[in-house]
C-alpha positions in Angstrom: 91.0 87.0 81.6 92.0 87.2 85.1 93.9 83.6 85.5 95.6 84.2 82.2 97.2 87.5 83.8 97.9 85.2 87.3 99.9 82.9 84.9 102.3 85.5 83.1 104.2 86.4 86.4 107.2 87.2 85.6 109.3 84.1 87.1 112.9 84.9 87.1 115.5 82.3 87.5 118.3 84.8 88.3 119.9 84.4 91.6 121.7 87.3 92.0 118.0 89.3 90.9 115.9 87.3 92.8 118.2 88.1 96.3 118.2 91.6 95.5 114.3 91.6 95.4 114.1 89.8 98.3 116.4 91.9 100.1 114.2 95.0 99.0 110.9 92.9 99.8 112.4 92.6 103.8 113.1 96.2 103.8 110.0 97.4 103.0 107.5 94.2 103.8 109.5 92.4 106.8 108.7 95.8 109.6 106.9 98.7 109.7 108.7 102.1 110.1 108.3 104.9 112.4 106.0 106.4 110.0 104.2 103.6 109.3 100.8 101.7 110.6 97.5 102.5 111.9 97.1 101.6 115.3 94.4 101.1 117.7 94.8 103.4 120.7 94.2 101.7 123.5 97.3 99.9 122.7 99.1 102.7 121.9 101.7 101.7 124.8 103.3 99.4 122.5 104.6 102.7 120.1 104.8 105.2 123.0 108.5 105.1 123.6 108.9 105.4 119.2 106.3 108.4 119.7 108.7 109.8 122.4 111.8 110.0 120.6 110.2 111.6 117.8 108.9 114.2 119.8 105.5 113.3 121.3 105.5 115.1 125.4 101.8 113.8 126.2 101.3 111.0 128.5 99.6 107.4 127.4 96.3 108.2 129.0 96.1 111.7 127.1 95.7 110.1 123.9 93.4 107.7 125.4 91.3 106.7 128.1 87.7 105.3 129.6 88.4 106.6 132.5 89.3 110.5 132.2 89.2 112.3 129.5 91.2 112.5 126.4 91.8 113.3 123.1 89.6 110.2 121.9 87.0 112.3 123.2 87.8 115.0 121.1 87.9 113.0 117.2 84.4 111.9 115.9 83.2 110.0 113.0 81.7 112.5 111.0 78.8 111.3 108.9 79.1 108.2 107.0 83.1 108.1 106.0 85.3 111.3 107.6 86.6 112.2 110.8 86.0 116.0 112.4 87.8 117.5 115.9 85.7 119.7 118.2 87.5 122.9 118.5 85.9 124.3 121.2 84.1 123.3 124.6 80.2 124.6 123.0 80.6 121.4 120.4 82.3 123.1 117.6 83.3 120.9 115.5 86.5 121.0 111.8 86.1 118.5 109.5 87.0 118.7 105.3 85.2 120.6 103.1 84.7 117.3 100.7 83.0 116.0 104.0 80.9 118.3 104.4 80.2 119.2 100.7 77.0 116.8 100.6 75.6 118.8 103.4 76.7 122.3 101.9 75.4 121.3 98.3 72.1 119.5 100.3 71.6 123.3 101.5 72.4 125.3 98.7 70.2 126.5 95.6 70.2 128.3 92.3 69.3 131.9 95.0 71.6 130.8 97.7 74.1 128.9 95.9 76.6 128.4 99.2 79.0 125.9 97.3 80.3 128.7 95.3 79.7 131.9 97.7 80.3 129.8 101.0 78.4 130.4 104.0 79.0 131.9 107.2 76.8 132.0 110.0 76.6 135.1 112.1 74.8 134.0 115.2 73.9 130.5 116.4 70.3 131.2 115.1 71.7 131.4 111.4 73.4 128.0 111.9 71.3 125.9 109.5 70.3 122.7 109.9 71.7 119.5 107.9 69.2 116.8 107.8 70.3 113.5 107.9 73.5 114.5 109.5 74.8 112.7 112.2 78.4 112.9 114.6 79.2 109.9 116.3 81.7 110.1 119.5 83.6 106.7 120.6 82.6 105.8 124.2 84.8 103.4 124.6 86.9 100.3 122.9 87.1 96.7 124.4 89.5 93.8 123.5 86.3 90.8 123.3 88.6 88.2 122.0 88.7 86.1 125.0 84.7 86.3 125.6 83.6 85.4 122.0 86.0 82.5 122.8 84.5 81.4 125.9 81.1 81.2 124.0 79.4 84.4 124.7 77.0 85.9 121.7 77.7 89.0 119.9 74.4 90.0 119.7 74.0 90.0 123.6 77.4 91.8 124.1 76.3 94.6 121.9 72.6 94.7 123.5 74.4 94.9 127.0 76.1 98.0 125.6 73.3 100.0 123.7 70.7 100.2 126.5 71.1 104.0 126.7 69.2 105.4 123.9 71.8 107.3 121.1 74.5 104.4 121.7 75.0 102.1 119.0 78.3 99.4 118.9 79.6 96.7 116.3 82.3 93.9 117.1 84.9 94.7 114.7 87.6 91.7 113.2 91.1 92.6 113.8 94.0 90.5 111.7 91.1 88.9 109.7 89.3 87.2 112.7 92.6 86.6 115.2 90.9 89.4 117.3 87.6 91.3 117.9 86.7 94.3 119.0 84.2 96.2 120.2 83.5 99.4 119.7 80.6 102.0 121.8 80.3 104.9 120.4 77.1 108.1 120.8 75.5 109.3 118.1 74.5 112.7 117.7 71.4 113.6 115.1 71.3 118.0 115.3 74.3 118.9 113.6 74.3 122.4 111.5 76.7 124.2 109.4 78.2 127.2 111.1 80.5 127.8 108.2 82.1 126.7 105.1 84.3 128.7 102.5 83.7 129.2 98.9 84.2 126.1 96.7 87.3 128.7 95.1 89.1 127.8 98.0 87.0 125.0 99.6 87.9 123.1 96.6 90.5 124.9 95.0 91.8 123.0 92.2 89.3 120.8 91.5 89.4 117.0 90.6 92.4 118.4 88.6 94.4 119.2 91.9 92.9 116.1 93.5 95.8 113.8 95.1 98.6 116.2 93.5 101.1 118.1 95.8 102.0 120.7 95.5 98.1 121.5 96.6 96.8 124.7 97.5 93.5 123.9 98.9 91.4 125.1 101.9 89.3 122.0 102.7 88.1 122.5 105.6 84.2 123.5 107.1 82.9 124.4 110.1 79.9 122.6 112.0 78.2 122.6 115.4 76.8 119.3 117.4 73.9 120.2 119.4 72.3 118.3 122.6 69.8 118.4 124.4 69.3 119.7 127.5 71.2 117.1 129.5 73.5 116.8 127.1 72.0 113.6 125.2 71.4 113.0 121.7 68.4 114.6 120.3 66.6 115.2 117.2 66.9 118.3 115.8 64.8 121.2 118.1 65.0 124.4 118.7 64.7 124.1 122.2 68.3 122.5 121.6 71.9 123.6 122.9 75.2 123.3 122.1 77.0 120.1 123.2 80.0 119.8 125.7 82.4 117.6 124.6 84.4 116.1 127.2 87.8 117.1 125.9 88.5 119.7 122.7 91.6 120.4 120.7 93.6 123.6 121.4 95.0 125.4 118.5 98.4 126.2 117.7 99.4 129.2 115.6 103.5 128.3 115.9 103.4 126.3 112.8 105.3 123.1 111.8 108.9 122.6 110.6 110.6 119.6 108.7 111.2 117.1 111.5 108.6 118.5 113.7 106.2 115.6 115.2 102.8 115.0 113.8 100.0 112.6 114.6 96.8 112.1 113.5 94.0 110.6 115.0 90.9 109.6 113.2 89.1 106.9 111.3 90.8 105.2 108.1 88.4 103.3 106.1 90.0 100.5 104.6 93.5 99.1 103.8 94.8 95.9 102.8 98.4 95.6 103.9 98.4 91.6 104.5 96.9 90.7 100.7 98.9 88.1 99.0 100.4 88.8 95.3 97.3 87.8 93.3 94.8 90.1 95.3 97.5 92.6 94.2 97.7 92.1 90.2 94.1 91.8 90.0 93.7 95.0 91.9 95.9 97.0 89.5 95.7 95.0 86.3 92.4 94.5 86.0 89.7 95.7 88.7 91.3 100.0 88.6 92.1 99.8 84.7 87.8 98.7 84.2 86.7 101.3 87.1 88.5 103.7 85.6 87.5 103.9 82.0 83.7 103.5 83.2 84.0 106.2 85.6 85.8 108.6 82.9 82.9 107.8 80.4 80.6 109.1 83.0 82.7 112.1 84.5 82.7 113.0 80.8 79.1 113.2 80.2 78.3 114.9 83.4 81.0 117.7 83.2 79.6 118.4 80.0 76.0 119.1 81.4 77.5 120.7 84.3 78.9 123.3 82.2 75.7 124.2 80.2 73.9 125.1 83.5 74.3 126.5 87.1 71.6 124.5 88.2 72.7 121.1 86.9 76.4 121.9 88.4 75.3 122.4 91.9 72.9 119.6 91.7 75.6 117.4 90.8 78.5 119.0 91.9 78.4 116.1 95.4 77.8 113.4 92.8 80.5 113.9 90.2 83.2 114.7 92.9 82.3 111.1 94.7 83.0 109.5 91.1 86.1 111.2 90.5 87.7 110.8 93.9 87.9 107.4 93.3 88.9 107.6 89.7 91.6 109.5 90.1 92.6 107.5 93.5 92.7 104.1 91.6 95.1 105.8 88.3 97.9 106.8 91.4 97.0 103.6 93.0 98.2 101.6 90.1 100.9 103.6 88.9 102.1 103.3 92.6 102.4 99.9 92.6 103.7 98.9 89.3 106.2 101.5 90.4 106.9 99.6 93.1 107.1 96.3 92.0 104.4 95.1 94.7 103.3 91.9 93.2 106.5 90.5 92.7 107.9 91.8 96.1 105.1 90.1 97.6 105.5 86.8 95.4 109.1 86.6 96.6 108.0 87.3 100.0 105.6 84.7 99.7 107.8 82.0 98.2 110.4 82.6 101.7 107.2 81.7 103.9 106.6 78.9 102.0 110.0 77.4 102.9 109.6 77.6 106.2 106.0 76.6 106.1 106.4 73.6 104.2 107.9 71.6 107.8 104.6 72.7 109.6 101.8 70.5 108.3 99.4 73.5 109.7 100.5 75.7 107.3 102.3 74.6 104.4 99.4 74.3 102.1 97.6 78.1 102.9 99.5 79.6 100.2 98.5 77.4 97.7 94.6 77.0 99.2 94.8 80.7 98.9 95.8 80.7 95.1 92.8 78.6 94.5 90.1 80.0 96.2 91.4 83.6 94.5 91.2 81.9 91.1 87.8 80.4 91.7 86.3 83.8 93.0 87.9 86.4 91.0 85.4 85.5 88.0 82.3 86.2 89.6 84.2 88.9 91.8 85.3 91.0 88.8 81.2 91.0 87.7 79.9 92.4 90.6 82.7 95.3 90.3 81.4 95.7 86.6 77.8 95.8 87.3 78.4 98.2 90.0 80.4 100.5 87.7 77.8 99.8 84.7 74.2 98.9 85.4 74.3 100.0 88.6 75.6 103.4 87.8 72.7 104.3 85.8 70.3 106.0 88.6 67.0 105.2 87.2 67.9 101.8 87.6 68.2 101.7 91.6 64.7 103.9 91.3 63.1 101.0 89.2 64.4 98.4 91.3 63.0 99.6 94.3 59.4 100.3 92.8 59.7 96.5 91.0 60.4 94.9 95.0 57.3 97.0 96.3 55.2 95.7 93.7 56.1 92.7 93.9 56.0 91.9 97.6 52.9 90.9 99.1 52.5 94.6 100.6 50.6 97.5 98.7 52.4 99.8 97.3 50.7 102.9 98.5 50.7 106.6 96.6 52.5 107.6 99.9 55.1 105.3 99.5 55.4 105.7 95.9 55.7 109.6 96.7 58.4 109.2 99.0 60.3 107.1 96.8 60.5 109.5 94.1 60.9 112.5 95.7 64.1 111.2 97.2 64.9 109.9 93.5 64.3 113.0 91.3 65.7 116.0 94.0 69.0 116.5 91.8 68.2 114.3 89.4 68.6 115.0 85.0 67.1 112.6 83.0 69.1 113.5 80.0 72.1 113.0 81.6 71.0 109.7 83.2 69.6 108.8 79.5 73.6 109.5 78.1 75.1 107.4 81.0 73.0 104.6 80.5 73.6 104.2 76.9 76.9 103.8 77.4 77.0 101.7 80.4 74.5 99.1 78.8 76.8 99.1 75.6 80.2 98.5 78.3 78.1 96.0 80.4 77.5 94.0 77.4 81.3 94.3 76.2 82.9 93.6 79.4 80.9 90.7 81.2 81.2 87.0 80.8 78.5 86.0 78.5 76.9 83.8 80.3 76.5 86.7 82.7 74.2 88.8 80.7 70.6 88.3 81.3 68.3 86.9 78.4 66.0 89.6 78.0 68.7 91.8 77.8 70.4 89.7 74.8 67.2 90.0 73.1 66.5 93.6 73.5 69.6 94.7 72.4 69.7 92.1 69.2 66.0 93.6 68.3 67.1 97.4 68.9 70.2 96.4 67.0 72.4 98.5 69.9 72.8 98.9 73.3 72.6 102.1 72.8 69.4 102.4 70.7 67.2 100.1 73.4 68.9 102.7 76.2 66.9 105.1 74.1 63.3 102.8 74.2 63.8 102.8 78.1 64.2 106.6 78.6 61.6 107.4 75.9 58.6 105.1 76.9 59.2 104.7 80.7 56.6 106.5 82.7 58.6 106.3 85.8 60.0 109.4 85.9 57.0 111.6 84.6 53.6 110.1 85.9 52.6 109.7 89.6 50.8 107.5 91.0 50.9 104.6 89.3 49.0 101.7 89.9 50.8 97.9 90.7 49.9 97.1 86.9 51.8 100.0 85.5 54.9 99.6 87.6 55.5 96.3 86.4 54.6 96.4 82.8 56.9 99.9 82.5 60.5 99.3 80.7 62.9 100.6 83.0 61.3 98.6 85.9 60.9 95.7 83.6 64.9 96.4 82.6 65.9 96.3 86.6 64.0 92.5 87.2 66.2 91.4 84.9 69.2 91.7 86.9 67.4 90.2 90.2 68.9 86.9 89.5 72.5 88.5 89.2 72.2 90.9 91.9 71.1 87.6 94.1 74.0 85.3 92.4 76.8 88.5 93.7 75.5 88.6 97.3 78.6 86.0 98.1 80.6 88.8 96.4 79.4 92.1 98.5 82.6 92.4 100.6 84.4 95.8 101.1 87.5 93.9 98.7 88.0 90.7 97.4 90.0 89.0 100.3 87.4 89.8 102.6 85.0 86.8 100.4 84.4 84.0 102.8 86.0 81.6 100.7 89.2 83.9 100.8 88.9 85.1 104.4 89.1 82.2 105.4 92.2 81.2 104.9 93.9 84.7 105.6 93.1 84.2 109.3 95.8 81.1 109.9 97.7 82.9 107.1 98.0 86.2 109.8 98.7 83.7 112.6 101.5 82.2 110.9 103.0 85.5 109.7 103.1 86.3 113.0 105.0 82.9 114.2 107.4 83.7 110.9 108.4 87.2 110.8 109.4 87.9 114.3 110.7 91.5 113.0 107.6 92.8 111.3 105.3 95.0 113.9 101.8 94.4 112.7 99.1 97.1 112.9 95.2 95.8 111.7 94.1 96.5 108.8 91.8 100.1 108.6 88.0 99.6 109.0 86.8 102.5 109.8 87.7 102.2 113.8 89.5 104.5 115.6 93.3 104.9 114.9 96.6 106.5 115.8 99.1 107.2 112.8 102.1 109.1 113.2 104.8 110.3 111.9 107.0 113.7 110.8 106.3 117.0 108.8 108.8 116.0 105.8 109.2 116.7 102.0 109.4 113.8 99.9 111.3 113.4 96.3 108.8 113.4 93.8 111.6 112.4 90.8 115.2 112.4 90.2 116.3 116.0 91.3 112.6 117.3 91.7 112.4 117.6 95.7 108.6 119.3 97.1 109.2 120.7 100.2 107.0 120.5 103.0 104.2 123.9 102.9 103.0 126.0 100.3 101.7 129.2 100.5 98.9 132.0 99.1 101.7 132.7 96.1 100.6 129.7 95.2 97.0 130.1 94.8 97.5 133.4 93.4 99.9 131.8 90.9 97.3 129.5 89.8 94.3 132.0 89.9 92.5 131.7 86.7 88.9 133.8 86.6 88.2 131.5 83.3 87.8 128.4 84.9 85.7 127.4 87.7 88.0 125.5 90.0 90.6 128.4 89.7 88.8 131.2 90.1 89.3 132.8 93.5 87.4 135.0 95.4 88.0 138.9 94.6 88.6 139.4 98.0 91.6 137.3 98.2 93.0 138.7 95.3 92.8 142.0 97.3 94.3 140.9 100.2 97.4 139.7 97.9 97.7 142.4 96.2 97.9 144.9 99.9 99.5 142.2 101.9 96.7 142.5 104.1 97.2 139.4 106.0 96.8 141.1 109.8 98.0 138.4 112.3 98.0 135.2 109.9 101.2 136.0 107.9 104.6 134.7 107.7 108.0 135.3 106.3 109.2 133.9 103.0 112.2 135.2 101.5 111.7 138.7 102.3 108.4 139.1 102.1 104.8 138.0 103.7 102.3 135.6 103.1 100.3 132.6 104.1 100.5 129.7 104.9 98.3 127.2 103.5 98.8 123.5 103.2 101.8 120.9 104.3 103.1 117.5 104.0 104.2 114.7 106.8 104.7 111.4 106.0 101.5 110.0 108.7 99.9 106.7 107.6 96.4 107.3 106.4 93.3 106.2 104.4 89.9 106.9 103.4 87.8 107.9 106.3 91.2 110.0 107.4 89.9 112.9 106.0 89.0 115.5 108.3 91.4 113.9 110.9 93.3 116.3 113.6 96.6 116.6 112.7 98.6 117.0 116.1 102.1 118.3 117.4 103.7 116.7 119.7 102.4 118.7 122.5 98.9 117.7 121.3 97.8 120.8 119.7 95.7 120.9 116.4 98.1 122.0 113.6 96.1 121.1 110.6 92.9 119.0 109.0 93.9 115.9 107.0 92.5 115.9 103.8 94.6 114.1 101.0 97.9 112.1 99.7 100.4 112.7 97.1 99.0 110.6 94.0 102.4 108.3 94.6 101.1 107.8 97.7 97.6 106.3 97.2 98.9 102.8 97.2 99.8 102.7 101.0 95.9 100.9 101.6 98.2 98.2 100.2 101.7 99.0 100.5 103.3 101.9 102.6 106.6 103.0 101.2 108.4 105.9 103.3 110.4 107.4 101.1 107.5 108.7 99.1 104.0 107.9 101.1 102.9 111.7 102.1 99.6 113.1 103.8 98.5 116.6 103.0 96.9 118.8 105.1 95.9 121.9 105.5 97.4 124.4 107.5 95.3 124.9 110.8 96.7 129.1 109.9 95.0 128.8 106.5 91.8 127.9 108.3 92.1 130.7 110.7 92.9 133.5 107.8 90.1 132.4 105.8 87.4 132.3 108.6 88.8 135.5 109.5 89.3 137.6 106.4 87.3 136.2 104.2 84.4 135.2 106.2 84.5 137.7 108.9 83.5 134.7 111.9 86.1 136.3 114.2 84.0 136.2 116.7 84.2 132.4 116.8 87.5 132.7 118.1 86.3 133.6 121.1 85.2 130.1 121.9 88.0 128.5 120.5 91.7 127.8 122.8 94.3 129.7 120.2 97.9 129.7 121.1 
């Protein structure tokens, strides 16, 4: 399917078209502009004269150091995939409220339901616990090219560096293996929530909102690191105290205005700038159009369920955001770059390199090698993506898969095992609503995968239950998985759904070669992308090259700007409370405000918080700049240029979500919410004033 789409590119033999592409490809391929890249900051000497003129008054060392302090020391990694800034010098810590809606929902019941009500702690003794939880604080960064080189072991380079018990570090590739790095970093293991604001505004919007501007959403939460004693990481304890970070973020209550500086500091996840045309069309012509149609199948089921019962929503509430952030991501994604003509940019960018390749033996032929090795990996690529979307969705089937490797390894499966197991399985877990996922992603499986792909016993089952859908049913009706405990090594491997998961051993063991965070980062890709960067680099003299995201610490900057959204349609750069109020809807979830704000409207009883618009008051809530980010970006700091927290990252525009792969300035936008928002709501709505006694406000 794949090669067949590879071989319609649209080749044009116009001249005059195919200069006026290129030109365009230069523009926005051949350099990066001063609002674009992600770079690491202990090399941020290279941009500090661009960060200057735009407005930046801090020194080099103030943005980073490993031998003061600086604001590295203030930016974490919070949890598995966000950022979060301490705020104050006794460890309290911003971050998103879709970071820390996992920990909120983890906490919350049917009786204290804290992702709709919110939560506010009024003393450190009500800060509640999140287990599981963990802040990790970069110790330092370390340019190991030359070592690795010289022959020295990974291994003993990060055991040299984790002596001291909470450290943990990982060699990270830069420029797909032309540079390593490696990174130190503390983890801390008592964090608690100290605060988060209802969903209503936590969340405002909804998945419909979700990557639109104009937004109107307070996504932010509040949480504490605690230490012990001596400061050290320590398991959750009483007996423990609030941590001292080494350097925290002041606030600023001035606000930001178009033009005004803004940088933001934190950990993007994962782009892909560097890809070559193919990775390109397969990513939006076929990998986001099959991700997408499976993941609206199962938002679909799920929202249905959700809206019969409170219970069901808040147990899935974490789950069925998680799928749609990335459903909705992938539709802008794609619509972004067929907008902008990427692939064919990028094939016309190409073909130029491969003129001046072609006199240098070394690397005439990577283009082509490239084109091959996509060709040859894109098949068995594309199925992994499918099973995880389909089979792998269905959650029973991760449960029977881990019960059918205990039983079958040469260890016992002991009723304390087994209870552990399921207990993790079945806390927010519906079986109906697993039952109507999995007959659909069985039946899409089937549909979708190569033939040859789909395991015998599957083939059979489905041709004897005449459907997909009707064996689904004979899984979720007989299994005793989810309904008897213990059960004995006998019963785990006769029972269907565990029977159903062995099945798929041999695939699951065929895709191993294929578990890469993207489809250049296969070996038999990878490879070739490394003399690819090198000789990019030798080419393109002009271009300023920034490594790819990975989830390592990063410097993006930019300006607070509004962008044209279409032809005589321009979004300026802030939106306000009129906003929310204009979208207040008590009918439907997402939209239905607290009361208390509507009050606050309707007396323009803003205290301190307010600003003039037009001729009257209101508030400020969320704004636009046109910084570089990614996944892993949200919670970031957003800075001014004398260093001051401004705002939390939390989103793009939906034009925008194609900068992992191509950044285009004229429309590429973060969104963030106004650091003034934050204030108002955790001082009017959730009466914490008395947190602002810790914190430095300006």
């Amino acid at each position: 399917m794949y090669l067949r789409t590879i071989n319609t590119y649209n080749h044009t033999k116009n001249m005059i078209k195919r200069f006026f592409l290129f030109t365009i490809a230069c523009l926005i391929l051949g350099s990066a502009t001063a609002d674009e890249g992600m770079w690491l900051p202990s090399l941020i000497k290279e941009r500090y004269k661009n960060m200057r003129s735009m407005g930046f008054k801090l020194k080099c060392d103030d943005i980073y150091s490993n031998d003061k302090a600086s604001l590295k020391d203030a930016v974490v990694q919070f949890g598995g995939g966000c950022t979060g800034e301490f705020v104050s010098a006794e460890g309290l810590l911003f971050t998103n409220h879709h970071c820390g809606y996992g920990s909120i929902q983890k906490l919350s019941s049917v009786e204290h339901d804290y992702l709709t009500d919110g939560y506010w702690a009024k003393s450190r003794e009500e800060e509640l616990h999140v287990p599981g939880l963990t802040v990790s604080i970069l110790v330092k960064m370390e340019d190991v090219t030359a070592r690795l080189a010289a022959g020295e072991n990974k291994e003993e380079i990060i055991a040299a560096e984790t002596k001291e018990s909470g450290y943990r570090a990982s060699i990270e590739s830069m420029y797909y293996g032309n540079q390593y790095y490696l990174f130190v970093y503390c983890t801390y293991r008592d964090i608690r929530l100290v605060g988060a604001p209802p969903s209503a505004i936590g969340k405002f919007g909804g998945d419909t909102d979700n990557w639109i501007w104009p937004r109107h959403t307070g996504d932010f939460s509040v949480f504490r690191v605690y230490a012990n004693t001596d400061n050290k990481p320590a398991d959750y304890s009483k007996e423990n105290v609030p941590y001292r970070p080494k350097r925290h973020f002041k606030i600023s209550t001035k606000g930001v205005e178009e033009g005004d500086f803004t940088m933001i500091y934190g950990f993007p996840g994962n782009t892909q700038e560097y890809i070559t045309a193919p990775a390109v069309e397969y990513t939006q012509s076929v990998s986001n159009p099959m991700k997408i149609e499976l993941r609206t199948i199962r938002l679909d089921i799920i929202s249905e369920a959700q809206a019969k019962d409170a219970a069901t929503r808040i147990a899935y509430a974490a789950k069925h955001a998680s799928i749609a952030n990335g459903w909705k991501k992938w539709q802008g994604e794609s619509l972004g770059l067929r907008n902008l003509a990427t692939a064919k940019k990028k094939e016309i960018y190409e073909t130029k390199f491969k003129e001046w390749a072609a006199e240098k033996p070394q690397y005439a032929a990577i283009l082509d090698s490239m084109q091959i090795a996509y060709s040859n990996v894109i098949p068995g690529y594309f199925t992994r993506e499918l099973f995880n979307e389909s089979i792998a969705a269905i959650e029973a089937f991760y449960f029977a898969l881990q019960l059918y490797n205990k039983a079958t390894s040469e260890e016992k499966v002991t009723a304390d095992e087994q209870a552990a197991i399921r207990k993790r399985f079945l806390k927010d877990y519906n079986k109906d609503i697993d039952h109507a996922i999995a007959r659909r992603m069985i039946d899409e499986f089937v549909k979708r995968v190569q033939k040859d792909k789909i395991p015998a016993q599957l083939s059979a089952a489905i041709e004897k239950y005449s459907s997909a859908e009707a064996f689904a049913d004979t899984l979720f009706t007989t299994t005793k998985l989810l309904d008897k405990y213990p059960l004995t090594k006998p019963e785990i491997e006769r029972d269907p759904l565990v029977q159903f998961a062995s099945w798929f051993v041999p695939l699951i063991d065929e895709n191993r070669q294929y578990v890469y965070r993207n489809l250049s980062n296969v070996l038999a890709i990878e490879k070739w992308y490394k003399p690819y960067m090198q000789a990019l680099m030798e080419w393109d003299k002009e271009r300023a090259f920034y490594p790819d995201a990975n989830f390592t610490l990063r410097v993006a900057y930019g300006t607070i700007t509004g962008y044209e959204n279409a032809d005589g349609e321009y979004h300026t750069h802030l939106t306000t409370l009129d906003g929310i109020i204009a979208k207040d809807n008590p009918e439907i979830y997402d939209y239905n405000i607290p009361q208390v704000l509507r009050d606050i409207h309707k007396n323009n009883d803003y205290g301190r918080w307010s600003i003039e618009k037009g001729k009257k008051q209101t508030i400020p809530v969320c704004f636009l700049a046109s910084n570089h980010t990614s996944g892993g970006n949200s919670g970031s700091p957003v800075i001014n240029g004398n260093g001051e927290l401004v705002g939390i990252n939390f989103d793009r525009t939906w034009r925008s979500t194609m900068s992992d792969i191509e950044f285009d300035p004229t429309i590429c936008r973060n969104i963030s919410v106004d650091i003034r928002f934050v204030l108002f709501v955790m001082d009017r709505i959730g009466n914490a004033e008395y947190l602002f006694d810790e914190m430095d406000i300006k």
